[in-house]
C-alpha positions as CSV (number, residue, x, y, z in Angstrom):
1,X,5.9,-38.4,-51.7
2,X,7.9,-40.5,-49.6
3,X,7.5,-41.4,-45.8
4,X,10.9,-41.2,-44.9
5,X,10.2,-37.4,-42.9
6,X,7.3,-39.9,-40.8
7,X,10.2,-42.5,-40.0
8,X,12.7,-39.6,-39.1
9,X,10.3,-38.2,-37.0
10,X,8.9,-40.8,-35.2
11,X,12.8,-42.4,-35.0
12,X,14.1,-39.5,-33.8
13,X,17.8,-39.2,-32.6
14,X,17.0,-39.4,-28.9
15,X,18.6,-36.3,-27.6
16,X,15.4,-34.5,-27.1
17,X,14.7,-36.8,-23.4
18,X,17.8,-36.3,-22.6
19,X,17.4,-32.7,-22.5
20,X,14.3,-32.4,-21.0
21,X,16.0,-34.6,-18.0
22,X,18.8,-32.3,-18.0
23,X,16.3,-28.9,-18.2
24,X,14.2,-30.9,-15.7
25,X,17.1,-31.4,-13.0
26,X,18.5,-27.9,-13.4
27,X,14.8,-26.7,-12.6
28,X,14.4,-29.0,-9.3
29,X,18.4,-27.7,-8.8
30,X,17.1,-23.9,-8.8
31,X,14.4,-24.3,-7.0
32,X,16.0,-26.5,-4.1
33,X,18.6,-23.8,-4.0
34,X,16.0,-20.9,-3.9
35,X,13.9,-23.0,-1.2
36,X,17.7,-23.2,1.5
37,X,18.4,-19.8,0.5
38,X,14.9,-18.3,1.7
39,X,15.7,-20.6,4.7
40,X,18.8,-19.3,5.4
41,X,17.4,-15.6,5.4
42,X,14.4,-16.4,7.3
43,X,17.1,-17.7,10.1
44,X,18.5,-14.8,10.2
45,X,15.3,-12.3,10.8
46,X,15.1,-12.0,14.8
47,X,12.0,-13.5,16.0
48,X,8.7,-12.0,16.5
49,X,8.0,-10.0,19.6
50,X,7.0,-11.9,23.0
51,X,3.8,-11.8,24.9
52,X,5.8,-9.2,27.6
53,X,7.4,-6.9,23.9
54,X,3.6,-6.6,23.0
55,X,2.1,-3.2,23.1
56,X,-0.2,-1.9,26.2
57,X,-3.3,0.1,26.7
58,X,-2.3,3.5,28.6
59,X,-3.1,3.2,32.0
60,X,-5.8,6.2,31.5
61,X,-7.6,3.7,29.1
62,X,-7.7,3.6,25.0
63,X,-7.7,7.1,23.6
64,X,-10.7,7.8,21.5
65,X,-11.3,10.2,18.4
66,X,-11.0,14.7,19.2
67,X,-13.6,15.7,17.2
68,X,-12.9,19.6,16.8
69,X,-13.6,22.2,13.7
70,X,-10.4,23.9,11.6
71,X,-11.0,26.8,9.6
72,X,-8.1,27.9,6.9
73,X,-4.5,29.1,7.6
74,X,-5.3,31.8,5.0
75,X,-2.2,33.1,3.3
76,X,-1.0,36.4,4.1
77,X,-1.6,39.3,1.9
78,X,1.8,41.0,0.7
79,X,2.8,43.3,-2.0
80,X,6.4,41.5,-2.4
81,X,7.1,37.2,-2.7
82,X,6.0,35.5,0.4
83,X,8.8,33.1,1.1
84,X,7.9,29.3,1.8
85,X,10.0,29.8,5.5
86,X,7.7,32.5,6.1
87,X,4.6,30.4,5.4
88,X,3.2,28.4,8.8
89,X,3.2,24.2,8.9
90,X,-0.1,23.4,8.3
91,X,-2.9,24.4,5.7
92,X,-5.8,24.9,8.5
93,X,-6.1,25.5,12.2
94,X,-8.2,25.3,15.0
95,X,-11.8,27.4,14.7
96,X,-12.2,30.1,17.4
97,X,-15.8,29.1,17.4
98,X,-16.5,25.2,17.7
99,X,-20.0,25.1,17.9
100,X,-21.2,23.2,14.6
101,X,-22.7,25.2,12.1
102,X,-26.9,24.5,11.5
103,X,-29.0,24.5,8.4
104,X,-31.0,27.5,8.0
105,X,-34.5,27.8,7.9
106,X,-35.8,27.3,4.7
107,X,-32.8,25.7,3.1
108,X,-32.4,22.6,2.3
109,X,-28.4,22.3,2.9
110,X,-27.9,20.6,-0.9
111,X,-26.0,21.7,-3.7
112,X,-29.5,22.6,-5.9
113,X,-30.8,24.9,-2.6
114,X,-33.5,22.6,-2.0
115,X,-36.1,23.6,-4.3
116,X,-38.5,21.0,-6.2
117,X,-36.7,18.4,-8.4
């Protein structure tokens, strides 16, 4: 076995740095063109609101949470196809009775019906 593939190898031809300068400069080129054309867009957004475009409280004050009770929109019973315009807008609506319902006596309130674990 001879030691000419070592001498080839280690020789070389010396096209392989010139390559990786060329690969290197079309990387920096890309990425130098990617960097003015994110510029470019970024000009062109309008700019971010003012202090006087911010949004204001209401005069009456920040509106808090409306705790209320829904009950179901039940569907209506039809012998024929109820059609979806005939259907109302939203699954549930507002209970007659708001007054939150209580545990009874005797009842735990959980699924297993409160007896002994």
């Amino acid at each position: 076995m001879t030691n000419a593939w070592r001498d080839l190898a280690a020789g070389g031809s010396g096209g392989f740095p010139v390559w990786l300068i060329i690969a290197a400069v079309v990387v920096v080129g890309v990425l130098i063109g990617a960097f003015a054309f994110g510029s470019r867009q970024k000009r062109r957004e309008p700019p971010p609101p003012t202090a006087d475009e911010q949004p204001r409280l209401p005069d009456s004050g920040p509106v808090h949470e409306e705790r209320e009770r829904r009950e179901p929109n039940e569907m209506p019973q039809r012998d024929d196809r109820t059609l979806p315009h005939e259907l109302r807008h939203q699954g549930s609506r507002t209970a007659s009775d708001q007054q939150r319902p209580r545990w009874e006596e005797g009842h735990s309130g959980s699924f297993g019906g409160g007896g002994p674990g």
